[in-house]
DOVEXTI-146816 format. One record per residue (C-alpha): chain; x, y, z; residue number from 1. Coordinates in Angstrom, 1 decimal. Layout:
<atoms>
("A"; (X; Y; Z); NUM)
...
</atoms>
This chain:
<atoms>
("A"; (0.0; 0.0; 0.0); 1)
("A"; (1.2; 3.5; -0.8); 2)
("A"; (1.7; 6.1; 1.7); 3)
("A"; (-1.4; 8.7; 2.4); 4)
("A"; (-2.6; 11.8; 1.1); 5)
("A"; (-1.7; 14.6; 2.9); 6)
("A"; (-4.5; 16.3; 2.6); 7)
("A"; (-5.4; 19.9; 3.9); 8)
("A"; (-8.8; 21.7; 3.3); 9)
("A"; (-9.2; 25.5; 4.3); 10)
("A"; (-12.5; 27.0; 4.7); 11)
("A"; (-12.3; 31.4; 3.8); 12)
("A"; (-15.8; 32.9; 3.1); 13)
("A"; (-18.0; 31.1; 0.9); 14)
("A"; (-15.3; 28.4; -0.5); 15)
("A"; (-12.5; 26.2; 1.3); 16)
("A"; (-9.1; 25.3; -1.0); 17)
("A"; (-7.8; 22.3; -0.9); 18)
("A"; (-4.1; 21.2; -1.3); 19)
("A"; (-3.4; 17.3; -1.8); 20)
("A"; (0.4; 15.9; -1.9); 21)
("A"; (0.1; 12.4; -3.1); 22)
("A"; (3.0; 9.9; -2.7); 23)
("A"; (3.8; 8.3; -5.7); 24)
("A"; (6.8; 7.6; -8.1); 25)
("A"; (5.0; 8.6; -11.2); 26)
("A"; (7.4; 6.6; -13.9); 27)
("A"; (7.3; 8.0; -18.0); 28)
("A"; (8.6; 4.5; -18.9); 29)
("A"; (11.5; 6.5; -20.9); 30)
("A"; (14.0; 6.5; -17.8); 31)
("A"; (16.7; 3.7; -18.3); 32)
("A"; (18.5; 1.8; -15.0); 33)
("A"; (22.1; 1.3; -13.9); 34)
("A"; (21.8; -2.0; -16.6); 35)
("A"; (20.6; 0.4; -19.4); 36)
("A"; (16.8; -1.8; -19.5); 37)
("A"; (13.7; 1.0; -19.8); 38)
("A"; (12.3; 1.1; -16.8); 39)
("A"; (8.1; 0.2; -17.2); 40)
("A"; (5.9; 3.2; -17.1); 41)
("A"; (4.3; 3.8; -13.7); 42)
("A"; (1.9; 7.0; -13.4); 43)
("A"; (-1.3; 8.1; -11.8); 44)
("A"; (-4.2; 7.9; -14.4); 45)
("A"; (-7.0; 9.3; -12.8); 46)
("A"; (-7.7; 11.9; -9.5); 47)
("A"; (-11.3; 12.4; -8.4); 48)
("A"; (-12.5; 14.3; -5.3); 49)
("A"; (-16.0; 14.3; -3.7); 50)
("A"; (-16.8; 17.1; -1.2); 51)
("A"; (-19.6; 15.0; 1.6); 52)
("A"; (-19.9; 12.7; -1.1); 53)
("A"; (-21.3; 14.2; -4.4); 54)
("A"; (-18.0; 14.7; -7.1); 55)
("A"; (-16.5; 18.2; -7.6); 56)
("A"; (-13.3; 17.1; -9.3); 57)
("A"; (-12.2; 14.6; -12.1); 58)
("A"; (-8.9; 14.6; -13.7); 59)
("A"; (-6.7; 12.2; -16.3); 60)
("A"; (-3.1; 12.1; -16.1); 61)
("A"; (-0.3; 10.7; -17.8); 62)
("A"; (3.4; 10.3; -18.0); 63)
("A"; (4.2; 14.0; -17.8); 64)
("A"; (3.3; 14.5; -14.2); 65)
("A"; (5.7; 14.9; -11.4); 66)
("A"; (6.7; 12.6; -8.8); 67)
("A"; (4.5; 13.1; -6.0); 68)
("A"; (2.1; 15.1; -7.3); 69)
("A"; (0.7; 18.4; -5.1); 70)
("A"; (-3.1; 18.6; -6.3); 71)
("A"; (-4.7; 22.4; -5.5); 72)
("A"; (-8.6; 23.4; -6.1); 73)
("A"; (-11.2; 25.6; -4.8); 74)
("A"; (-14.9; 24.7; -3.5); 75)
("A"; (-17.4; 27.1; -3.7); 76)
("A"; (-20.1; 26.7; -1.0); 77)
("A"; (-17.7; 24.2; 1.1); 78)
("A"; (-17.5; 25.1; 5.1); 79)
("A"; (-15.6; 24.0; 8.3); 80)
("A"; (-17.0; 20.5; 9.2); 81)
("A"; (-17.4; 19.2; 5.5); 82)
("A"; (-15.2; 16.5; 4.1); 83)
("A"; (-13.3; 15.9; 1.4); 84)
("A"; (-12.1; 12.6; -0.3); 85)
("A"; (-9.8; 12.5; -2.7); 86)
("A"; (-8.9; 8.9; -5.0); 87)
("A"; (-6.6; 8.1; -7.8); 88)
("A"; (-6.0; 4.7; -9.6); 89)
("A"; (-2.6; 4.2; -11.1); 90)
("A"; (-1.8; 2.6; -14.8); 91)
("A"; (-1.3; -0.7; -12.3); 92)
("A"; (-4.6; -0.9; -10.8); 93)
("A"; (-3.5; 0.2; -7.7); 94)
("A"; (-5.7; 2.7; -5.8); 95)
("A"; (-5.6; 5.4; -3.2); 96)
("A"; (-8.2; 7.3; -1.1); 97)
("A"; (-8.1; 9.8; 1.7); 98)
("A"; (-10.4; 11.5; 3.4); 99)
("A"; (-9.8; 15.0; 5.1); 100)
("A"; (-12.3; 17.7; 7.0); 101)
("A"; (-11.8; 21.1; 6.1); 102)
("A"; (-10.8; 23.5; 8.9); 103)
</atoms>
């Protein structure tokens, strides 16, 4: 399992932001190793966040993404108390989600 999210969710006025840094080693699969053998691609594919459970965010990634991505998006209408979930599935079928309250 991959490490968490850290995810933080600030309420200002009539929207919160929120700021995700995901753990992962996001691969292109251009890189070579020590041996000179292309190392397989590796990448977050898709990001979707839900604020109290109804979808606000959907995104599709590839292999020109950072390692450990930082995420950052505003939600109108979102207060202290609410929460935030934020998934991604990788090009691996592996699969992440995190929840956070905003503040």
């Amino acid at each position: 399992m991959t490490d968490p999210m850290r995810i933080r969710a600030q309420a200002a006025g009539d929207k919160a932001t929120v700021r995700v840094l995901m753990s992962h080693e996001m691969e292109t699969g251009q890189r070579k190793d020590a041996a000179g053998k292309t190392i397989p691609a590796w990448f977050i594919q898709e990001v979707s966040a839900s604020w109290n459970g109804k979808p606000v965010l959907t995104a599709e990634w590839g292999t020109s993404v950072a390692k450990n991505p930082f995420l950052q998006f505003v939600i109108k209408g979102a207060k202290a108390g609410d929460k935030i979930s934020v998934s991604w599935t990788d090009n691996r079928g592996e699969k992440r989600t995190d929840e956070a309250t905003v503040s």
